[in-house]
C-alpha positions as CSV (number, residue, x, y, z in Angstrom):
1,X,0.0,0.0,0.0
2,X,3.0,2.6,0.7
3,X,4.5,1.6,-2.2
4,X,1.1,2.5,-4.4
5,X,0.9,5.7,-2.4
6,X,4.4,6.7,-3.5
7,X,4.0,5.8,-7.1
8,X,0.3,7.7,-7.2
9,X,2.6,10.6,-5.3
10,X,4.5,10.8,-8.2
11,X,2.2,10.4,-10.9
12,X,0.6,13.3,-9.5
13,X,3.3,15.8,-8.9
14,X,4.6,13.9,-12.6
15,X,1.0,15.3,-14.0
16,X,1.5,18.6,-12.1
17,X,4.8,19.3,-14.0
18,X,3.2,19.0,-17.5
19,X,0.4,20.9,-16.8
20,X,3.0,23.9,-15.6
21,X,4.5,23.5,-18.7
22,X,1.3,23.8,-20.7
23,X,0.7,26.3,-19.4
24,X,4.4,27.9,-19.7
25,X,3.9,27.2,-23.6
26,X,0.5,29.2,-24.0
27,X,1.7,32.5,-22.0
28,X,4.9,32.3,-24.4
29,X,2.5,32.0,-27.2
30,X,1.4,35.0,-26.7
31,X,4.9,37.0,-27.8
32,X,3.5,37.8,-31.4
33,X,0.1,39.4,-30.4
34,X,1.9,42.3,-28.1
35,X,4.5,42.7,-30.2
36,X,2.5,43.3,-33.3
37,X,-0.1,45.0,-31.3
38,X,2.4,47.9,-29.8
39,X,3.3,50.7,-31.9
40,X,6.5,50.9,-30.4
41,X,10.2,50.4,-31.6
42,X,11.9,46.5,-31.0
43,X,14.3,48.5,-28.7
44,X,11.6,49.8,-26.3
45,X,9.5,47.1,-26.3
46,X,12.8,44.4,-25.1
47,X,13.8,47.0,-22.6
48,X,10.8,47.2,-20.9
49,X,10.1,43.8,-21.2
50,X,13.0,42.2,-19.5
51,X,12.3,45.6,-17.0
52,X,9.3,44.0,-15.9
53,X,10.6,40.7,-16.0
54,X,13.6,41.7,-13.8
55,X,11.6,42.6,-10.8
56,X,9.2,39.6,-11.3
57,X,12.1,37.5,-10.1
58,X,13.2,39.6,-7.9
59,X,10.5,38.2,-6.0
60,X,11.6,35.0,-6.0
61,X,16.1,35.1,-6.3
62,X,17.3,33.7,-3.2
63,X,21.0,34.7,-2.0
64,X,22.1,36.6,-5.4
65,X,25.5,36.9,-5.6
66,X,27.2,37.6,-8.6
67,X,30.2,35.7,-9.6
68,X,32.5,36.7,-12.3
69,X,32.3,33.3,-13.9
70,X,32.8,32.9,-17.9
71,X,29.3,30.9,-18.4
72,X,27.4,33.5,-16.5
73,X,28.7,36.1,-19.1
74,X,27.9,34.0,-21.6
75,X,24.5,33.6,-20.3
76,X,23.6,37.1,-19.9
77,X,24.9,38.3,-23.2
78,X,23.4,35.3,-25.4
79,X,19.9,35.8,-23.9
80,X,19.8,39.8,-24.6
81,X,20.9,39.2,-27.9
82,X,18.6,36.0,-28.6
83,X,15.5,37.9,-27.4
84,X,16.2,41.3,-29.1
85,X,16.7,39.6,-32.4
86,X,13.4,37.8,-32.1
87,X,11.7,41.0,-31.6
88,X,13.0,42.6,-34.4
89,X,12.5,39.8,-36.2
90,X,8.4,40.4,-35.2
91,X,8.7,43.6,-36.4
92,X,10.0,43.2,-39.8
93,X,8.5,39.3,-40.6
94,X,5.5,37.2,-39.7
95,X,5.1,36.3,-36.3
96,X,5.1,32.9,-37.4
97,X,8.2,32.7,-39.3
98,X,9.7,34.4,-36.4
99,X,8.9,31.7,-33.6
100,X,9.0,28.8,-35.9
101,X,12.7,30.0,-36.6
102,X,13.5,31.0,-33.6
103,X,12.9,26.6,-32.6
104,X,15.7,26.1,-34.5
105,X,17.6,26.5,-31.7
106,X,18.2,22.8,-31.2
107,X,18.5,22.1,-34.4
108,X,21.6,24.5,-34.3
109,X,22.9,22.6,-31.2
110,X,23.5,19.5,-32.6
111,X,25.7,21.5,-35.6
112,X,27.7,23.1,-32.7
113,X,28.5,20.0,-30.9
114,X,29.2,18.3,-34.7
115,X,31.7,21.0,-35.6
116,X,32.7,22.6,-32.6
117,X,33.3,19.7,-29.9
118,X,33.7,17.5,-32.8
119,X,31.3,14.6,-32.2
120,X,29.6,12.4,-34.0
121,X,26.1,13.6,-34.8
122,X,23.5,10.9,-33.3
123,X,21.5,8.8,-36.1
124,X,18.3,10.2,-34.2
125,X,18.9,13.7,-34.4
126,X,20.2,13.5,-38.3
127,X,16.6,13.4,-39.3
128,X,15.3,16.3,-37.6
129,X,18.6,18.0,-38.9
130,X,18.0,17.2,-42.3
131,X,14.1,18.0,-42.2
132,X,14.7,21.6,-39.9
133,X,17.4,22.6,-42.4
134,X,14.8,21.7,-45.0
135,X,12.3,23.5,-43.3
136,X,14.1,26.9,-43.0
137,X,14.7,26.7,-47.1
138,X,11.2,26.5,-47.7
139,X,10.5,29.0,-45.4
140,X,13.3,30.9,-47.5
141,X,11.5,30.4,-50.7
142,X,8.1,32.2,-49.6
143,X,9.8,34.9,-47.8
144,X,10.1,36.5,-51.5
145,X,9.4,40.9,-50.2
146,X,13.1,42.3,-48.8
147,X,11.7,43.5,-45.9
148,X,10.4,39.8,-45.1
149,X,13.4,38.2,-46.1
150,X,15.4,40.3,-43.6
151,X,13.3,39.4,-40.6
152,X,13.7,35.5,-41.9
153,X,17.4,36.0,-41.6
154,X,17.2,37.6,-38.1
155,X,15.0,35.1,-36.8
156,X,17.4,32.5,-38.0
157,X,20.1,34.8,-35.8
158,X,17.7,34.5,-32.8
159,X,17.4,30.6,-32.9
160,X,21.5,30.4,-33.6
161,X,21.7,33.0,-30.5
162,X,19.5,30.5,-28.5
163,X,21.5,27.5,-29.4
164,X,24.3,29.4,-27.9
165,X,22.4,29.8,-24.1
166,X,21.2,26.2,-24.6
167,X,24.7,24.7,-25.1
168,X,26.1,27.1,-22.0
169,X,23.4,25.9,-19.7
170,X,25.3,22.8,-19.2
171,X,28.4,24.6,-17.5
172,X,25.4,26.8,-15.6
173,X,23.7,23.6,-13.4
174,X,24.6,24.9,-10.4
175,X,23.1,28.2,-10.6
176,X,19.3,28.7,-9.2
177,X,17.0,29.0,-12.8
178,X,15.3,31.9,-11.1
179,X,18.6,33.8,-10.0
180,X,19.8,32.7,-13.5
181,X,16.4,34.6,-15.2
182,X,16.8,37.6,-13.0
183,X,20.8,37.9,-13.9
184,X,19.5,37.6,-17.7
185,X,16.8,40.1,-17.5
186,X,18.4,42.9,-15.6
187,X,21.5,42.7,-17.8
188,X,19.4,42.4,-21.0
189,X,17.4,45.9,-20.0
190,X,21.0,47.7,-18.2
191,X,22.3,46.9,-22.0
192,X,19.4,48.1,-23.5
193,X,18.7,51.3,-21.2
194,X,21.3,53.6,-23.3
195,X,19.7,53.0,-26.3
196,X,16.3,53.6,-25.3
197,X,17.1,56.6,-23.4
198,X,15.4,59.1,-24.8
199,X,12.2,56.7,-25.7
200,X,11.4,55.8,-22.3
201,X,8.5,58.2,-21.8
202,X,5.6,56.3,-23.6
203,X,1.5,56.3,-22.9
204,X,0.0,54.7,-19.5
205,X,-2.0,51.8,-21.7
206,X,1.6,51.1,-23.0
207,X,3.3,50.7,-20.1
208,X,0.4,48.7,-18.9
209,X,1.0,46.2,-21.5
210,X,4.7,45.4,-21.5
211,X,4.0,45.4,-18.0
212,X,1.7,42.1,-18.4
213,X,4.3,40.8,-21.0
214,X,7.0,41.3,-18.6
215,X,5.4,39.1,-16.1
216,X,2.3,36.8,-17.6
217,X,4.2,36.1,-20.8
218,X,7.6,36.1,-20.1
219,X,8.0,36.1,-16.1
220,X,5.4,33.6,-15.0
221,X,6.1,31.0,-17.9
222,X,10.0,30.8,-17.4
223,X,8.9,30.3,-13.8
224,X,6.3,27.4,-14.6
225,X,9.2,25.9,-16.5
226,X,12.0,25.6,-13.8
227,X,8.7,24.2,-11.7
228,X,8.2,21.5,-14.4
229,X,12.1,20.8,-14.9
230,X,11.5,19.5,-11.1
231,X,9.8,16.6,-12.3
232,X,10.0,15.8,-16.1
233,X,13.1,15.2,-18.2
234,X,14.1,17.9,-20.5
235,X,13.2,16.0,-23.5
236,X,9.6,15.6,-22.4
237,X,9.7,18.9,-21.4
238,X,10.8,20.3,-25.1
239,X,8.0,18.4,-26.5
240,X,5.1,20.2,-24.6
241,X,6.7,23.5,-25.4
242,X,6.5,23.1,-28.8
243,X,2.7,24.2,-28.2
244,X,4.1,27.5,-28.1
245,X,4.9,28.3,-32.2
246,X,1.9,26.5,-33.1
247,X,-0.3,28.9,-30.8
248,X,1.8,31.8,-31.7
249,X,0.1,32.4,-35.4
250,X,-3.0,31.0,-34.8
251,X,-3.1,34.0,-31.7
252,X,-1.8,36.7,-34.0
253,X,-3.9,35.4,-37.4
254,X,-6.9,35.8,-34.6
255,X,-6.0,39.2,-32.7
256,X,-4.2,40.8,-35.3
257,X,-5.3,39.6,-38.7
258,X,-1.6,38.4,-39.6
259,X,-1.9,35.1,-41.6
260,X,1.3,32.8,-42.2
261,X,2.4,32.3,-45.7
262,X,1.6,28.9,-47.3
263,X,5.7,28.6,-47.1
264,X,6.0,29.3,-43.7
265,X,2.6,26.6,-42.8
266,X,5.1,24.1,-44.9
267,X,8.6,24.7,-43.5
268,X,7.3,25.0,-40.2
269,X,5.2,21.6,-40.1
270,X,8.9,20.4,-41.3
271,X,10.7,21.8,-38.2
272,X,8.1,21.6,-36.1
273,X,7.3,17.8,-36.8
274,X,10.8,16.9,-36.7
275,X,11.6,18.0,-33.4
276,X,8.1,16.3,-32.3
277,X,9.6,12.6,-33.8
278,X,12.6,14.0,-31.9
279,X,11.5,14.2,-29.1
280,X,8.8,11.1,-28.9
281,X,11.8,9.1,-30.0
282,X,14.0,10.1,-27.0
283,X,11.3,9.3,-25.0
284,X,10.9,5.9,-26.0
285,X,13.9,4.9,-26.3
């Protein structure tokens, strides 16, 4: 009977973990629709985003101390740069093709450890290499107005950026996820606050709003996540977030009236669908 009890324990707090990061996954979703919605420059909009952000965790850092340690740099500068380029890449491409891209992020990992630690790439992830590199070219081909193409190529930065902080997590395990979000945030806004200087003063219903995307979609999901790391593996974990770019368009197509090209619908099934095979496979196996 105490054995059942345990097991049913941890089923439960198992079940609790995916349903924080369903629900993680559907406040990120909701990038595109304030971005496109704010008539405000990328610059503004990341400041005041990782502003709010910032003292969302403040809430919740325990013992922040900051050590000069090369991974901590790495973190902090990867995540500003990862973040602004996916903004920018809202403003000047579909939100679609911007998220969808912006997943490539793993798809870039495995290239790194391929040519920069110099392994072997696994026989499991070659296929979702093969169809997310496949992906982003079709994506490519419908992207055909400059303006458009541009944002493609940024949001291809912004999943290469995110590679980057994905790889340099694993010299980061010691650090407290939520100390390690407020480090990223405040740096990401102190870098931003020189450029935005002069654009700070904006209207109350503005301020309002990257308030709530400060917190609900950026703060309270990248909470809900470290939660759910507690009890699922990171794999399982990947594959509920990939909720998140397919409720991305179907949010702005609703909201905003932006609707993905038929290239980006077809590249990003590919990417999209690989990573889900990915990610079942690991799973399994």
């Amino acid at each position: 009977m105490s054995s059942f009890i345990r097991q049913g324990g941890f089923e439960y707090f198992h079940g609790q973990g995916r349903v924080h990061m369903v629900i993680a996954a559907c406040l990120w979703s909701l990038a595109g629709v304030f971005i496109k919605s704010l008539e405000l420059p990328a610059t503004v909009i990341i400041f005041y985003r990782s502003f709010f952000a910032c003292l969302f965790f403040l809430i919740f850092v325990n013992g922040l101390t900051w050590k000069p340690k090369g991974a901590l740099f790495v973190s902090v500068l990867s995540y500003t740069a990862a973040i602004s380029t996916f903004v920018l890449a809202n403003k000047l491409t579909t939100a679609a093709n911007a998220i969808v891209l912006q997943y490539t992020a793993p798809i870039f990992v495995f290239l790194f450890i391929r040519f920069g630690e110099r392994k072997p790439i696994a026989r499991k992830n070659l296929g979702t290499l093969l169809f997310g590199m496949l992906g982003i070219m079709v994506i490519f081909w419908g992207s055909t107005e400059a303006k458009d193409l541009k944002g493609v190529f940024i949001a291809i930065g912004s999943g290469v950026l995110f590679s980057v902080y994905m790889i340099n997590l694993r010299y980061l395990k010691g650090v407290n996820p939520l100390n390690l979000n407020f480090y990223n945030n405040f740096v990401c806004a102190l870098t931003l606050l020189p450029i935005v200087g002069s654009q700070l003063n904006i209207e109350w219903d503005q301020y309002l709003a990257l308030g709530i995307m400060g917190v609900v979609q950026l703060g309270i999901p990248y909470f809900l996540f470290s939660k759910g790391l507690e009890t699922l593996s990171l794999e399982e974990a990947a594959l509920i977030v990939l909720i998140e770019p397919v409720l991305n368009p179907i949010w702005v197509a609703t909201i905003v009236g932006e609707i993905p090209a038929i290239g980006t619908l077809l590249g990003g099934s590919l990417i999209l669908g690989s990573l889900g095979f990915r990610y079942i496979f690991l799973r399994s196996s």
